[in-house]
C-alpha positions in Angstrom: -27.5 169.7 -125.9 -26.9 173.2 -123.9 -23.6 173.1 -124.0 -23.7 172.0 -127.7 -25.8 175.2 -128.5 -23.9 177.4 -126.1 -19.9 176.6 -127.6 -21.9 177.3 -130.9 -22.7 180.6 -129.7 -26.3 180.5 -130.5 -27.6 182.3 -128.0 -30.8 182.9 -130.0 -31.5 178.4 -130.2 -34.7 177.6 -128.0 -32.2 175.6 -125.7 -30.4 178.3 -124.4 -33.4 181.0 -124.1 -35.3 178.3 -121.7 -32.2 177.9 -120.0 -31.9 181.2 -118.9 -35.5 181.6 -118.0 -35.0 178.6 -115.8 -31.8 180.4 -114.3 -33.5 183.8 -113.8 -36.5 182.1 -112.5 -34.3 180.5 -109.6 -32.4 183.6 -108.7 -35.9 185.5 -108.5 -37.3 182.8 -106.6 -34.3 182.2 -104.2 -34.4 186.0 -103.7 -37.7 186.3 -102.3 -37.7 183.0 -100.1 -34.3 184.5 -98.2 -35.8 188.3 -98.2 -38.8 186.8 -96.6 -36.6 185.1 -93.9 -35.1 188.2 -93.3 -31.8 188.5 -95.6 -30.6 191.2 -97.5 -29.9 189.8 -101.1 -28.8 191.0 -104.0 -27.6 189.9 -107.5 -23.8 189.2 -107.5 -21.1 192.4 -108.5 -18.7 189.5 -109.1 -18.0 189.6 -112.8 -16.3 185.5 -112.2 -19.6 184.3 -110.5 -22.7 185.5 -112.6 -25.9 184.3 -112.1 -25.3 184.2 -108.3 -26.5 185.9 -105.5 -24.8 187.9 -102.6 -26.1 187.7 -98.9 -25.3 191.2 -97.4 -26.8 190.4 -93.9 -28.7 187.7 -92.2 -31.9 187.9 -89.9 -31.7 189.4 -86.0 -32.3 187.6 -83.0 -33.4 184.0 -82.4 -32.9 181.3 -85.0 -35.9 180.2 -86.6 -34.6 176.9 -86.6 -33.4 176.9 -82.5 -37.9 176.7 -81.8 -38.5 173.6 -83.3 
């Protein structure tokens, strides 16, 4: 049904406007979960990938996964 709606172009059909809540819900979500890990995130410059995130930089020191 999405893609129905979205080759139609109507961006205003509920379809499409839960669709992107759903999708900016993720990014926001994803965001916070690697920020609190210790990334540096931010939303992609890439005009060919929107919707995406970029990880600048990764935590310091010891994995968190090389304790358990």
């Amino acid at each position: 049904m999405f893609q129905r709606v979205a080759m139609a172009e109507q961006v205003d059909a509920p379809v499409f406007r839960h669709y992107q809540m759903v999708v900016e819900t993720m990014l926001q979500t994803m965001t916070e979960i690697l920020t609190a890990a210790g990334f540096t995130v931010r939303d992609s410059t890439n005009d060919f990938a929107p919707l995406t995130l970029e990880i600048l930089d990764g935590p310091r020191g010891a994995s968190s996964w090389s304790s358990r």
